[in-house]
PDB file of N, CA, C and O in Angstrom:
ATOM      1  N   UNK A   1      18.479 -13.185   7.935  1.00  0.00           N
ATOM      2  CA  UNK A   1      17.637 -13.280   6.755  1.00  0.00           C
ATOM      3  C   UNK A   1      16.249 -13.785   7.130  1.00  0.00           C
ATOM      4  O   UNK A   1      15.212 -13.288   6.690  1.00  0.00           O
ATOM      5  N   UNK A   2      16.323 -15.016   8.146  1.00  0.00           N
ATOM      6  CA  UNK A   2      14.924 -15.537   8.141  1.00  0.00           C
ATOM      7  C   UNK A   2      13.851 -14.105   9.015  1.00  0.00           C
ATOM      8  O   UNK A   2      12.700 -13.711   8.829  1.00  0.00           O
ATOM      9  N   UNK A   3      14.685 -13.792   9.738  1.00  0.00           N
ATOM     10  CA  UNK A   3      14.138 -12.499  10.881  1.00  0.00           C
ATOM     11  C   UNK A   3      13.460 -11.771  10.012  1.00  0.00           C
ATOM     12  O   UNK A   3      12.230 -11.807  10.035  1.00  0.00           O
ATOM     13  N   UNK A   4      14.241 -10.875   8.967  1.00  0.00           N
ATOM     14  CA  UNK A   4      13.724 -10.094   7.757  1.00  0.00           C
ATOM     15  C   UNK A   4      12.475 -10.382   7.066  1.00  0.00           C
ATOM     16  O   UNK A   4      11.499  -9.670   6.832  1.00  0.00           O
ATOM     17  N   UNK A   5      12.763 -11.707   6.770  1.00  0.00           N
ATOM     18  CA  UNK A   5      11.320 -12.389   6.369  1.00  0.00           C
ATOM     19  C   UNK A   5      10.251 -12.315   7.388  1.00  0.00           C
ATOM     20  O   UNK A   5       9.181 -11.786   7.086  1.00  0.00           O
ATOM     21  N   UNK A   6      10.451 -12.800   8.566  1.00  0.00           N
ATOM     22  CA  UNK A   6       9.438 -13.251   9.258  1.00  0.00           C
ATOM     23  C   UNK A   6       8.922 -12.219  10.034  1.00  0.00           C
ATOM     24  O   UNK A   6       7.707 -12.107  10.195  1.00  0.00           O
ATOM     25  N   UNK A   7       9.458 -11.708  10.364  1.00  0.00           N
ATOM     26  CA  UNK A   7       8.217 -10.697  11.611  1.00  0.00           C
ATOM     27  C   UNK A   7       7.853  -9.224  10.586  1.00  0.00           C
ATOM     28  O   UNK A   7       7.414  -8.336  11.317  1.00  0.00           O
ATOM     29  N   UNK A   8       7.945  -8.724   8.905  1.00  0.00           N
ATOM     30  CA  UNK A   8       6.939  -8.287   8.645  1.00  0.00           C
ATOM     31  C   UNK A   8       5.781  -9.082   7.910  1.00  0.00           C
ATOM     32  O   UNK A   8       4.783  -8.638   7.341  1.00  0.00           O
ATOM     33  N   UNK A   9       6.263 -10.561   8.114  1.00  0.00           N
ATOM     34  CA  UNK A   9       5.100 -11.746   7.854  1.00  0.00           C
ATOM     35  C   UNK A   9       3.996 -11.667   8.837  1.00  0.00           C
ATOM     36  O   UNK A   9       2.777 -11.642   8.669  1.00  0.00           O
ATOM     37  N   UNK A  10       4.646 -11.637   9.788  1.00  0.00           N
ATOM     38  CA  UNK A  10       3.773 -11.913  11.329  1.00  0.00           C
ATOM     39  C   UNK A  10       3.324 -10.593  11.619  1.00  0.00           C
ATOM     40  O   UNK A  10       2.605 -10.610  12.618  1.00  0.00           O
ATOM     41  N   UNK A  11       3.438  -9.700  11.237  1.00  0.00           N
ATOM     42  CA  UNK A  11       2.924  -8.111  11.655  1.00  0.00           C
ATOM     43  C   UNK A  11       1.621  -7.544  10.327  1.00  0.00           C
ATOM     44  O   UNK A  11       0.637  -6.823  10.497  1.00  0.00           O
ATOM     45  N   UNK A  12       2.052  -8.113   9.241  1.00  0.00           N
ATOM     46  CA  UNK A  12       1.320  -7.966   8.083  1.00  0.00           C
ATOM     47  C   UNK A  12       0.037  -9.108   8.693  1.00  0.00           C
ATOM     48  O   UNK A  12      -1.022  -8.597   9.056  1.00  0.00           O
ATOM     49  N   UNK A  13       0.147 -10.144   8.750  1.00  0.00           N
ATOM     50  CA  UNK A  13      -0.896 -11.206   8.998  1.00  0.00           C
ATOM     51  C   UNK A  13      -1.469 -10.420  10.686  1.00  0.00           C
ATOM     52  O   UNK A  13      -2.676 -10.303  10.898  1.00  0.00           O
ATOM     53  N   UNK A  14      -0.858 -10.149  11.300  1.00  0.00           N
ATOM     54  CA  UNK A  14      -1.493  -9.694  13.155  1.00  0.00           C
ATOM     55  C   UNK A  14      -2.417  -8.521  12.459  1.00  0.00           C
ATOM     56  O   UNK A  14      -3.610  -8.552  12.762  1.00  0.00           O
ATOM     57  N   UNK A  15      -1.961  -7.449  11.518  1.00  0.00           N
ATOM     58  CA  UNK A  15      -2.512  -6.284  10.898  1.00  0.00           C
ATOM     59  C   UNK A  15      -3.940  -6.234  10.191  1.00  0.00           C
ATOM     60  O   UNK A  15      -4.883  -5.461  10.360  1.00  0.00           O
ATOM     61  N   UNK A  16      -3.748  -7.491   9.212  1.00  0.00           N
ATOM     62  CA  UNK A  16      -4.823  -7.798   8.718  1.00  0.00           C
ATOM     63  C   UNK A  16      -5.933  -8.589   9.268  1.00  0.00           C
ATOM     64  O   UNK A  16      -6.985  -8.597   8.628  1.00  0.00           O
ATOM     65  N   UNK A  17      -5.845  -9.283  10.409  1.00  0.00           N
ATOM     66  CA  UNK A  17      -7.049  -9.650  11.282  1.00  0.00           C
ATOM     67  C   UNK A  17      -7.421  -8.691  11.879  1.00  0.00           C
ATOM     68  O   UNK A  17      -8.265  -8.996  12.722  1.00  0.00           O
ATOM     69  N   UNK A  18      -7.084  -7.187  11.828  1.00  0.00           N
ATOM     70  CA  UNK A  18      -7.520  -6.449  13.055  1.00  0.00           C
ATOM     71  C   UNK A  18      -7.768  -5.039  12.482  1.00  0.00           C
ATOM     72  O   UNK A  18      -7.962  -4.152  13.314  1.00  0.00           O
ATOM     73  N   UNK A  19      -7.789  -4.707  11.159  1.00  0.00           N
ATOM     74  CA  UNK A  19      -8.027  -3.527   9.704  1.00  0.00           C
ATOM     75  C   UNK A  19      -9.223  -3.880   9.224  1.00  0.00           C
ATOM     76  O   UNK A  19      -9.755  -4.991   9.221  1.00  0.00           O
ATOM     77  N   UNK A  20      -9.617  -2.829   8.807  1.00  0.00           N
ATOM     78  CA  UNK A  20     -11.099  -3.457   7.770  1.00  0.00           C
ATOM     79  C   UNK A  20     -10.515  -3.458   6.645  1.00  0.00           C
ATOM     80  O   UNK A  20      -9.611  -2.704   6.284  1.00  0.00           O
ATOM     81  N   UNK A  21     -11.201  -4.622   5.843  1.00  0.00           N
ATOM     82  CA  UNK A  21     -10.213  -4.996   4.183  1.00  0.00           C
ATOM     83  C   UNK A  21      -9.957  -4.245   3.189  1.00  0.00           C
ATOM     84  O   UNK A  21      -9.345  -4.599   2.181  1.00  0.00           O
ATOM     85  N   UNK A  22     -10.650  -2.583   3.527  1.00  0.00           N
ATOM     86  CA  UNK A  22     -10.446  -1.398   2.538  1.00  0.00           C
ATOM     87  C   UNK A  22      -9.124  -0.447   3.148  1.00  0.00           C
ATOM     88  O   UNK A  22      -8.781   0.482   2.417  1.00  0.00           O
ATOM     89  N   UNK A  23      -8.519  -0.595   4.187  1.00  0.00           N
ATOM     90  CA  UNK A  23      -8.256  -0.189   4.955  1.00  0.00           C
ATOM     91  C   UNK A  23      -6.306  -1.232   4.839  1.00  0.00           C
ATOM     92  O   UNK A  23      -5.155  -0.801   4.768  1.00  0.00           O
ATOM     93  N   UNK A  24      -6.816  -2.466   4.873  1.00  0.00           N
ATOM     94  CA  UNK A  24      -5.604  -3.129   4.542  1.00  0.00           C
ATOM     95  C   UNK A  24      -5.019  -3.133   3.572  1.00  0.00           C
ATOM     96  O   UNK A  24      -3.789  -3.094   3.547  1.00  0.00           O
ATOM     97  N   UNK A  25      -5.893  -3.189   2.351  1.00  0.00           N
ATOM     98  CA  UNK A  25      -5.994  -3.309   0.899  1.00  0.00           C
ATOM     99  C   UNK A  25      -4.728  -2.046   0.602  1.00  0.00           C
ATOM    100  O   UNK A  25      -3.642  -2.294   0.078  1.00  0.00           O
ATOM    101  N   UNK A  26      -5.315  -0.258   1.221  1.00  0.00           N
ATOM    102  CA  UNK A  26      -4.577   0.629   0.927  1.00  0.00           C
ATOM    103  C   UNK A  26      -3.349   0.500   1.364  1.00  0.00           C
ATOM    104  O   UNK A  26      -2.474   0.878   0.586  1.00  0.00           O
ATOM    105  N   UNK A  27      -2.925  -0.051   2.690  1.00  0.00           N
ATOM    106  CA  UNK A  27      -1.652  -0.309   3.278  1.00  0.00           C
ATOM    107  C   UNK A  27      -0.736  -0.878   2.186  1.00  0.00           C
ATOM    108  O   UNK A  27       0.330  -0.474   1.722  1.00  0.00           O
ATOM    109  N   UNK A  28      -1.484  -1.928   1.934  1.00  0.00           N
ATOM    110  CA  UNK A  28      -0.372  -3.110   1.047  1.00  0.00           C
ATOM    111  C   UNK A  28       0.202  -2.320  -0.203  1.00  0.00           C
ATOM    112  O   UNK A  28       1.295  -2.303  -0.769  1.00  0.00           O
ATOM    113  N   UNK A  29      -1.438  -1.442  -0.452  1.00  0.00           N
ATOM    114  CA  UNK A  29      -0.493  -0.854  -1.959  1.00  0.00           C
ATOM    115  C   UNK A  29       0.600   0.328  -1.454  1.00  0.00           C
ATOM    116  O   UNK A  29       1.119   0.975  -2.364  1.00  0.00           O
ATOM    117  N   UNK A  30       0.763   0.468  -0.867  1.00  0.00           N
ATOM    118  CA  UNK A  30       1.675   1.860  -0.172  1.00  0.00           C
ATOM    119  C   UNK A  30       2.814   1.341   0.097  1.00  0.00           C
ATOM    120  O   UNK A  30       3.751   2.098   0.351  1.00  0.00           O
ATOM    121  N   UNK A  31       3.015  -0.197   0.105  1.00  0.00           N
ATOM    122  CA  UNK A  31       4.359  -0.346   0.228  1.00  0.00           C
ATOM    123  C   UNK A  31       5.338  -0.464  -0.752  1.00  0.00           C
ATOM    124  O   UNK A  31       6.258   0.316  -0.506  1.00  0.00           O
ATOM    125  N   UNK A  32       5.519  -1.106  -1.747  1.00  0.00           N
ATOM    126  CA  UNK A  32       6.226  -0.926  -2.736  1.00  0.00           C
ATOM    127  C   UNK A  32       7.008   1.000  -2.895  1.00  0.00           C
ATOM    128  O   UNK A  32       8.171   1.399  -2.842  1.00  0.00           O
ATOM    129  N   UNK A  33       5.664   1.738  -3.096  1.00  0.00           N
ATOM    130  CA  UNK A  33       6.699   3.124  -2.976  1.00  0.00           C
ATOM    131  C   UNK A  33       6.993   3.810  -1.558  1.00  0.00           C
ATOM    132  O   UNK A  33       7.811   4.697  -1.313  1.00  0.00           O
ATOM    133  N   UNK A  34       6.073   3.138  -0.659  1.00  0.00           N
ATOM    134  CA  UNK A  34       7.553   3.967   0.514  1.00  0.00           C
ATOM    135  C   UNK A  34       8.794   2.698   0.663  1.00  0.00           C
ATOM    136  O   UNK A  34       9.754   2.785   1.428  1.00  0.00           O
ATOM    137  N   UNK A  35       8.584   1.816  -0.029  1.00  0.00           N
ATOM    138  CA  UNK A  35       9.771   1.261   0.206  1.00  0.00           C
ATOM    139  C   UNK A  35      10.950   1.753  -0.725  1.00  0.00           C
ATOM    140  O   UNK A  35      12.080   1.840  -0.244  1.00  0.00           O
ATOM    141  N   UNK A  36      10.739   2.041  -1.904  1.00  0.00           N
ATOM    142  CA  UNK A  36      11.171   2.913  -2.943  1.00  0.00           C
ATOM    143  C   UNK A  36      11.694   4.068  -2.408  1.00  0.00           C
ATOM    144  O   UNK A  36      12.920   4.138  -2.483  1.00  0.00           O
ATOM    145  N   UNK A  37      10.992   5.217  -1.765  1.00  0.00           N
ATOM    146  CA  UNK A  37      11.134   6.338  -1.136  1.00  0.00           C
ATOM    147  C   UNK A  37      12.347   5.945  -0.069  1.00  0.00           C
ATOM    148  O   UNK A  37      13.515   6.296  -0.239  1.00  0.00           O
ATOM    149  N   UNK A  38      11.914   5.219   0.971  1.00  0.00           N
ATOM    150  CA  UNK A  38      12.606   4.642   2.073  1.00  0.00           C
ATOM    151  C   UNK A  38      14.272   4.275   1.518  1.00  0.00           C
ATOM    152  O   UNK A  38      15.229   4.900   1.974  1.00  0.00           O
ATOM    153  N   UNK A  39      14.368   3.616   0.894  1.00  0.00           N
ATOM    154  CA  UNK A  39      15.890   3.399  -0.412  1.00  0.00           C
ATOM    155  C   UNK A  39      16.222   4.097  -0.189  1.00  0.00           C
ATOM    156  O   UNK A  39      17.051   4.227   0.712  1.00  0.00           O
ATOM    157  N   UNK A  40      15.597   5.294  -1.145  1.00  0.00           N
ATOM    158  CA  UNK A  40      16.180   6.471  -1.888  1.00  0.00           C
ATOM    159  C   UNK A  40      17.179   7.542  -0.329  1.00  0.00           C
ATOM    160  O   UNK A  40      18.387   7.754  -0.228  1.00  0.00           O
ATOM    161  N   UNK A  41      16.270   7.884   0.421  1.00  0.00           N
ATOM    162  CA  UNK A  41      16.621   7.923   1.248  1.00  0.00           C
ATOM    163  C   UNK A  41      17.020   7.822   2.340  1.00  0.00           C
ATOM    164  O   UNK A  41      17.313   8.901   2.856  1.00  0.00           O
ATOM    165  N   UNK A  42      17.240   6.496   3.255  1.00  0.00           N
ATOM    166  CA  UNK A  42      17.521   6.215   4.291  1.00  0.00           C
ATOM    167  C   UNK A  42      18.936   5.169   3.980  1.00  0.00           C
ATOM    168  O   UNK A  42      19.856   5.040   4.786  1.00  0.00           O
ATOM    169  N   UNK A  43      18.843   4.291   2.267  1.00  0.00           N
ATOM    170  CA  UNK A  43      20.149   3.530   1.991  1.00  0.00           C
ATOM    171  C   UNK A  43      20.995   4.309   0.969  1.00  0.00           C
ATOM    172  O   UNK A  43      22.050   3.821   0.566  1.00  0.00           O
ATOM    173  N   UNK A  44      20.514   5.634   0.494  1.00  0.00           N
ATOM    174  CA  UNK A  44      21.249   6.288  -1.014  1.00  0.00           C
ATOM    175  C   UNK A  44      20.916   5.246  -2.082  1.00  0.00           C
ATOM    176  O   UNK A  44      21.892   4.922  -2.759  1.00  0.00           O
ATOM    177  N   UNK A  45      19.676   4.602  -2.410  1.00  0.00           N
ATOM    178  CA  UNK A  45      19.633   4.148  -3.622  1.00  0.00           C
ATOM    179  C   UNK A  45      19.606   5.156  -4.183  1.00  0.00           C
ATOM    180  O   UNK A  45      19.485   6.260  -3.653  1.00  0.00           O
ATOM    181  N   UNK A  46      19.765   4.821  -5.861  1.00  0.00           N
ATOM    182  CA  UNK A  46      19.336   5.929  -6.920  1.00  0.00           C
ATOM    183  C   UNK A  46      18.291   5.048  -8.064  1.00  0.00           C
ATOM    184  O   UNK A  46      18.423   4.027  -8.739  1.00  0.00           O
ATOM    185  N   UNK A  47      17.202   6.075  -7.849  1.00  0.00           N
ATOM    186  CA  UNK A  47      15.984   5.315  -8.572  1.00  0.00           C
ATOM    187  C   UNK A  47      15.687   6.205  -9.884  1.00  0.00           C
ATOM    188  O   UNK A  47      15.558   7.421 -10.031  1.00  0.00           O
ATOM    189  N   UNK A  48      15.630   5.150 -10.750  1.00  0.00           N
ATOM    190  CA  UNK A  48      15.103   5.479 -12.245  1.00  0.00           C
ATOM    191  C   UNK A  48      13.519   6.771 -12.368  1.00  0.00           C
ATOM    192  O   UNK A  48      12.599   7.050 -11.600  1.00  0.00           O
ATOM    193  N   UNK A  49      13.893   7.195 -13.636  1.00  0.00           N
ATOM    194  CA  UNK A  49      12.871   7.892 -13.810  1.00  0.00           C
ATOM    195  C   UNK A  49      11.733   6.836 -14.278  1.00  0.00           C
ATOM    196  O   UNK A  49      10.629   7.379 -14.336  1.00  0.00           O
ATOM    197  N   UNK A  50      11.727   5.722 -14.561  1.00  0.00           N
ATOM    198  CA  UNK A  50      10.794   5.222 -15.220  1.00  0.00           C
ATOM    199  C   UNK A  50      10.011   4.618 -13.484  1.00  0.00           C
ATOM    200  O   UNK A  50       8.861   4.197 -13.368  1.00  0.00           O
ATOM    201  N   UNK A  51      11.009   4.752 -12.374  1.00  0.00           N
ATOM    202  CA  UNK A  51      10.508   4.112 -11.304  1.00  0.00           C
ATOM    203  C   UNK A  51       9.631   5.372 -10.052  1.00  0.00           C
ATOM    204  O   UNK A  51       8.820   5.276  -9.131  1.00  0.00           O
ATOM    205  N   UNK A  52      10.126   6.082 -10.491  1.00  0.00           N
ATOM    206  CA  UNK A  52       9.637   7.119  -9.684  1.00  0.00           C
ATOM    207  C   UNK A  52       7.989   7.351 -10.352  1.00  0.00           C
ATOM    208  O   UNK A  52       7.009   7.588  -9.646  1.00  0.00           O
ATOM    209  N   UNK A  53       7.968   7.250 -11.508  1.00  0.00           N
ATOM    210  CA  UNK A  53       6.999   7.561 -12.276  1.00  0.00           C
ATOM    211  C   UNK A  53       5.833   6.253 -11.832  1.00  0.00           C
ATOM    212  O   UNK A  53       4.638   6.435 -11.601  1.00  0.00           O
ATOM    213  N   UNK A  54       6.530   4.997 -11.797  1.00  0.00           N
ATOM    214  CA  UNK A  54       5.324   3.955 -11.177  1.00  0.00           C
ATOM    215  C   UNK A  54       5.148   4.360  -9.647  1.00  0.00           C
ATOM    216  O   UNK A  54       4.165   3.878  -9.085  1.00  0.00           O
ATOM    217  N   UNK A  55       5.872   5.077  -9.011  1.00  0.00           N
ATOM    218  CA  UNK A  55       5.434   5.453  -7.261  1.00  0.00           C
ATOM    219  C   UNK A  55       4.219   6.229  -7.596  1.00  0.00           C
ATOM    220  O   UNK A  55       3.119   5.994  -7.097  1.00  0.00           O
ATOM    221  N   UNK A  56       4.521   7.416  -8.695  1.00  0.00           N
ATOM    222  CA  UNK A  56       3.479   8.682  -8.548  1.00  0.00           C
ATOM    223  C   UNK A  56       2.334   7.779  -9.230  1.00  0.00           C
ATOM    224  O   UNK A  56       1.173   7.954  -8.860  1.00  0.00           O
ATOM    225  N   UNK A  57       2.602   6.892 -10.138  1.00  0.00           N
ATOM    226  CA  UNK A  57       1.302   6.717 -10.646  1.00  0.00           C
ATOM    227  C   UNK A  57       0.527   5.447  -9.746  1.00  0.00           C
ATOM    228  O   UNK A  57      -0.540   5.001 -10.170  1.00  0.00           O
ATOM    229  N   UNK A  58       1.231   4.825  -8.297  1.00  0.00           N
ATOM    230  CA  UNK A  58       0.637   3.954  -7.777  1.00  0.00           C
ATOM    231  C   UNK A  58      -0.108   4.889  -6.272  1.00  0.00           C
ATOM    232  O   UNK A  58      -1.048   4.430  -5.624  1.00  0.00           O
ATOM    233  N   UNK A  59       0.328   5.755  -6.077  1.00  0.00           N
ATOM    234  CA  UNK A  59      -0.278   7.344  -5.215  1.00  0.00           C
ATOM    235  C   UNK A  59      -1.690   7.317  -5.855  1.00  0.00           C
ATOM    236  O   UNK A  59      -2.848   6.988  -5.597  1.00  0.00           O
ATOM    237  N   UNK A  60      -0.903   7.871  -6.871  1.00  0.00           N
ATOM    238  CA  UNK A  60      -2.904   8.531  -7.775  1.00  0.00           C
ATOM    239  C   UNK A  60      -3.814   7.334  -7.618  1.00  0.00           C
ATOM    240  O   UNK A  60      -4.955   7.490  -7.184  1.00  0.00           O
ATOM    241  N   UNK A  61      -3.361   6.172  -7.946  1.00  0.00           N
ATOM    242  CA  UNK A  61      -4.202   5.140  -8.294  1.00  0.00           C
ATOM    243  C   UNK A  61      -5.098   4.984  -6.545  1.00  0.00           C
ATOM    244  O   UNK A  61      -6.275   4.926  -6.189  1.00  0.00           O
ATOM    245  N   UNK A  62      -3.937   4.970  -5.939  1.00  0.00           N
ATOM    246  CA  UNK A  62      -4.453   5.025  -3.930  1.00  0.00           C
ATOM    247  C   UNK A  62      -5.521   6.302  -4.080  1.00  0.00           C
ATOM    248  O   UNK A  62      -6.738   6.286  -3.894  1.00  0.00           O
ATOM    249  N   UNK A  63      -4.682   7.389  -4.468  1.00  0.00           N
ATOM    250  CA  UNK A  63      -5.587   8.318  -4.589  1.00  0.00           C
ATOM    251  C   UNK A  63      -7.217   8.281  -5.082  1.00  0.00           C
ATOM    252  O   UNK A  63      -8.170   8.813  -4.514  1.00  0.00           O
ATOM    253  N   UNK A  64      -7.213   7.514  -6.267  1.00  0.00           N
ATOM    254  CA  UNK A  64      -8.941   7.496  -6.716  1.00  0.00           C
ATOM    255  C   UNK A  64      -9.263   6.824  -6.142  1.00  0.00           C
ATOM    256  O   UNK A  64     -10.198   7.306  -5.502  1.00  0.00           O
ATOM    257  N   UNK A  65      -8.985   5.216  -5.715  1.00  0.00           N
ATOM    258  CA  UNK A  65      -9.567   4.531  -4.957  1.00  0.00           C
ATOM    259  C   UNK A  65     -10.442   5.218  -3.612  1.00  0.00           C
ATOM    260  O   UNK A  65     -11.631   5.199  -3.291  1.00  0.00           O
ATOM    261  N   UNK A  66      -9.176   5.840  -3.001  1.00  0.00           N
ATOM    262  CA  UNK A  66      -9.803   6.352  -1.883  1.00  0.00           C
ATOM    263  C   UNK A  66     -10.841   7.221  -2.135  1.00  0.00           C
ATOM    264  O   UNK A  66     -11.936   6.967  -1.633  1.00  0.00           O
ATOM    265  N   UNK A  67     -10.672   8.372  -2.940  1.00  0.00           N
ATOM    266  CA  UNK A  67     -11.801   9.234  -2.614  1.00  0.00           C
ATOM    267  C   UNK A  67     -12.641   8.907  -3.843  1.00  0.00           C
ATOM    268  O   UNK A  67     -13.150   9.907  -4.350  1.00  0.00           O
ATOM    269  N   UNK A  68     -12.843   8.039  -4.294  1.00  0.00           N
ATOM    270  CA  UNK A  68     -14.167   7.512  -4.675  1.00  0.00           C
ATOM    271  C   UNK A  68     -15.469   7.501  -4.195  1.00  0.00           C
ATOM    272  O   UNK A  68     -15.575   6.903  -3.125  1.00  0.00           O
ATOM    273  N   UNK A  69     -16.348   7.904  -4.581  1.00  0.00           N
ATOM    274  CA  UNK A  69     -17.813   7.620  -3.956  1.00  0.00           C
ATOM    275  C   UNK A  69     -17.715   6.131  -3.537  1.00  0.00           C
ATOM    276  O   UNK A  69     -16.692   5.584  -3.951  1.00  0.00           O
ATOM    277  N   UNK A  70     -18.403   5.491  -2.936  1.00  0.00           N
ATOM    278  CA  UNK A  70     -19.290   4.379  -2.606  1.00  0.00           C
ATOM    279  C   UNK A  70     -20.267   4.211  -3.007  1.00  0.00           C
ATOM    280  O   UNK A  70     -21.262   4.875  -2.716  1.00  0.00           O
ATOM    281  N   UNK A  71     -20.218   3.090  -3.932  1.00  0.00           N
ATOM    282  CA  UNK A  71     -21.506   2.954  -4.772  1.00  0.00           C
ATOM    283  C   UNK A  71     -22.845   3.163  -4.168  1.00  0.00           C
ATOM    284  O   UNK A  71     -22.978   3.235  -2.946  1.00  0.00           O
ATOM    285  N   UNK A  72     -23.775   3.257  -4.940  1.00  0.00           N
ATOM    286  CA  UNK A  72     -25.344   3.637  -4.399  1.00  0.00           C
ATOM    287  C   UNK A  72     -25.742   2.050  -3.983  1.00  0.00           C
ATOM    288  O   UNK A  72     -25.530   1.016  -4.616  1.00  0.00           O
ATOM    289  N   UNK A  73     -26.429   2.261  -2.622  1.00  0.00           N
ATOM    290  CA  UNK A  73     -27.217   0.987  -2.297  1.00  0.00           C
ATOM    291  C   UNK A  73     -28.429   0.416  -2.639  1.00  0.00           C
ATOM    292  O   UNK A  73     -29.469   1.034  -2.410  1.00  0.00           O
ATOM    293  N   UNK A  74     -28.445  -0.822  -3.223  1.00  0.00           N
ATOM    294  CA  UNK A  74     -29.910  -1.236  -3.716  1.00  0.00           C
ATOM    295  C   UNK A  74     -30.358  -1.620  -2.331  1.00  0.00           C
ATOM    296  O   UNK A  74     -29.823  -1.535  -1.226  1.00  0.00           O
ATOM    297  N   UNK A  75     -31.649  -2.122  -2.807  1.00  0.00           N
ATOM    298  CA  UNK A  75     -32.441  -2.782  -1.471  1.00  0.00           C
ATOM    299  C   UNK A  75     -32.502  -3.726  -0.937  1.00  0.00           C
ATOM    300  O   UNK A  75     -33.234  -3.987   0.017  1.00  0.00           O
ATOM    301  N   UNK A  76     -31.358  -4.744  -1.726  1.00  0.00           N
ATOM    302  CA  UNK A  76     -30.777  -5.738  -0.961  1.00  0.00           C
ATOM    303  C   UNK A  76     -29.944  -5.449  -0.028  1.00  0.00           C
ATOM    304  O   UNK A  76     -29.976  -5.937   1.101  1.00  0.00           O
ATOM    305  N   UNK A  77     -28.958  -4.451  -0.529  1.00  0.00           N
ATOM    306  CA  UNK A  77     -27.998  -4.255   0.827  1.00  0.00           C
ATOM    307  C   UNK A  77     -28.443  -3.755   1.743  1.00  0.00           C
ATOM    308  O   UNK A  77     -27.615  -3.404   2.583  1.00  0.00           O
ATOM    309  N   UNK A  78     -29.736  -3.506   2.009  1.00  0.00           N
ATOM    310  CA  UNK A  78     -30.273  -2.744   3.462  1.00  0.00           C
ATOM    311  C   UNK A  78     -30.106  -3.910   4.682  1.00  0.00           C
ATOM    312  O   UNK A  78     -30.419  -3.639   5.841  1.00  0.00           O
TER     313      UNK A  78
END
């Protein structure tokens, strides 16, 4: 149990000193549904329709984030 806990503690924390924070940010949200996915298929969970529906709608959400523009730069940020 403590193992389980601890080394994707220590791999998540080694990960994030060494990702840029837009870059980590997307990781973290991606886990909840491949862990979902991962269940479904690698233990035979059986997942709800109301749960499948928060995977697709936490995708899209990755989805806009990512291909979002980047805001326009003022002339401070130069």
């Amino acid at each position: 149990m403590v193992v389980a806990t601890l080394v994707p503690n220590m791999l998540n924390t080694w990960a994030s000193s060494r990702l840029h924070p837009t870059l980590n940010a997307i990781v973290g949200m991606l886990t909840p549904p491949l862990t979902g996915v991962l269940g479904w298929l690698w233990l035979g969970e059986s997942l709800a329709g109301l749960q499948w529906f928060g995977m697709i709608l936490t995708l899209v959400g990755i989805g806009v984030s990512v291909l979002r523009p980047a805001p326009a730069r003022t002339g401070r940020d130069r």
